[in-house]
C-alpha positions as CSV (number, residue, x, y, z in Angstrom):
1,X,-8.5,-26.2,-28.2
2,X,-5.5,-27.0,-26.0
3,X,-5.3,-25.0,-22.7
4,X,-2.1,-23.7,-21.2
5,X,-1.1,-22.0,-18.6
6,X,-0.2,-19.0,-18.2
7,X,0.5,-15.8,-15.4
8,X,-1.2,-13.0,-14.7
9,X,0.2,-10.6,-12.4
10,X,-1.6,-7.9,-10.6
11,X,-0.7,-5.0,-8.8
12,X,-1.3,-1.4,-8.2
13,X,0.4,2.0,-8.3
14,X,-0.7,5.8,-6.8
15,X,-3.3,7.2,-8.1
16,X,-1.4,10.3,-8.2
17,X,0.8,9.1,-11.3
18,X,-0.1,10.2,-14.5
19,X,-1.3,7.6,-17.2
20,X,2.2,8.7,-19.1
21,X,3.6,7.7,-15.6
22,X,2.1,4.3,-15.3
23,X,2.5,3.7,-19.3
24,X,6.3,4.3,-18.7
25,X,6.2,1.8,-16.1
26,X,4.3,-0.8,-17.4
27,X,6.8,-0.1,-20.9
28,X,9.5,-0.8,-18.5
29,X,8.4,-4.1,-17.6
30,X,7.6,-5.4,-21.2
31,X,11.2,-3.9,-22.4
32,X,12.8,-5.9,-19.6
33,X,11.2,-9.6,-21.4
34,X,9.4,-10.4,-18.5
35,X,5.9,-10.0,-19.7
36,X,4.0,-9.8,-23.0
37,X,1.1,-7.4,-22.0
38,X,0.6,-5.2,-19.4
39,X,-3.3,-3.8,-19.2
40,X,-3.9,-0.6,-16.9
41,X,-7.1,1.6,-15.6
42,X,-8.4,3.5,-12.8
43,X,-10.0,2.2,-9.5
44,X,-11.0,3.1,-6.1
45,X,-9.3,1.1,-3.1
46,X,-10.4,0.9,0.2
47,X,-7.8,-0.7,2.6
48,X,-6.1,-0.2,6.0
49,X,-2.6,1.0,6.3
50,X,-0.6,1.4,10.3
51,X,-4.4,1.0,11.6
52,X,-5.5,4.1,9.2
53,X,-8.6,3.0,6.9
54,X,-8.1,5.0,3.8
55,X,-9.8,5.4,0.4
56,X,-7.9,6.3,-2.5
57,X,-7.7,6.2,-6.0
58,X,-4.9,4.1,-7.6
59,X,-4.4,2.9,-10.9
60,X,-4.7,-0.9,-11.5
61,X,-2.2,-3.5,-14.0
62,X,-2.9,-6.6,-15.1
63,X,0.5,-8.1,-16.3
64,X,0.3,-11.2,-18.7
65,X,3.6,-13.4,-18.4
66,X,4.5,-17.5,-19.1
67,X,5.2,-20.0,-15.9
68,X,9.1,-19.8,-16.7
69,X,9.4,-16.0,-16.7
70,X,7.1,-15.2,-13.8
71,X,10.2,-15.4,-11.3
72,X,12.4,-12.8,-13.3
73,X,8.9,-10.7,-13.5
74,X,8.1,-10.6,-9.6
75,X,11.8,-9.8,-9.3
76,X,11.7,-6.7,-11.3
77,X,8.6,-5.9,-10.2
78,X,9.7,-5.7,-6.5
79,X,12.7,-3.4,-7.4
80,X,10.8,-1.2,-9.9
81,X,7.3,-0.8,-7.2
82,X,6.9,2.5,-5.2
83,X,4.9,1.1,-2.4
84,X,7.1,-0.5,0.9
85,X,4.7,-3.1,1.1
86,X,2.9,-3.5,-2.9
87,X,-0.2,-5.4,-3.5
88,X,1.5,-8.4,-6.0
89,X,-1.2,-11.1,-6.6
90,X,-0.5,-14.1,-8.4
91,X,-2.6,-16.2,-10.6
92,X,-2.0,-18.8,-12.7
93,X,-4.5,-19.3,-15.9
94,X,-5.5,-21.3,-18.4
95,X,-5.0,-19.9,-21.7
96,X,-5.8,-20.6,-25.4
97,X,-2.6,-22.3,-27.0
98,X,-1.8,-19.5,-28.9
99,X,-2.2,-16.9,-26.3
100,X,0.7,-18.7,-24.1
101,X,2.8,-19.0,-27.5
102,X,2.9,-15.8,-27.6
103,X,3.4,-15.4,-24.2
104,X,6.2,-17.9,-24.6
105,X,7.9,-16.2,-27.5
106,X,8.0,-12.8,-25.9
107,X,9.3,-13.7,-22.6
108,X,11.0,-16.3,-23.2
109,X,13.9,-15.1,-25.8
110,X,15.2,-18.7,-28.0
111,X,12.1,-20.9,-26.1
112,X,10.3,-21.1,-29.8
113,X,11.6,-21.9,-33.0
């Protein structure tokens, strides 16, 4: 099996916002072409903000993308994020040849025949 790579995206939103909410959001970002999956679920983050250590829930999305469309998605993701300064990590995969032709073919409109 060939591997590929591939992006995964992750960020994280209030806790506050309903799963319709984050749904709509992560619908959003799919519409737009810029990734073919977005996963979402609860967590717990502990983190300092303006020398304040805080605990909060927030919810948590894994966005799937391909190498070529990861620019447009960190893009859209910076204009769409509530936060002034949003947690965007960056990872690049390996994938299973399929998975990143699908990728491919969802993001990238015309890329496969």
């Amino acid at each position: 099996m060939a591997e590929i790579q591939a992006i995964v995206v992750e960020t994280t939103l209030p806790g506050s916002w309903t799963e319709l909410e984050v749904g709509s959001f992560a619908a959003e970002i799919v519409e737009s072409d810029v990734a073919g999956c977005v996963q979402f679920h609860h967590i717990r983050s502990v983190y300092r903000w303006q020398r304040e250590t805080l605990n909060e829930s927030e919810w948590h999305l894994s966005i799937k993308t391909s190498v070529k469309a990861s620019t447009n998605l960190l893009t859209l993701l910076k204009q769409l994020h509530p936060y002034e300064v949003p947690q965007i990590l960056i990872y690049r995969i390996n994938s299973s040849e399929e998975y990143s032709n699908w990728l491919i073919a969802e993001t990238e409109p015309g890329s496969v025949d």
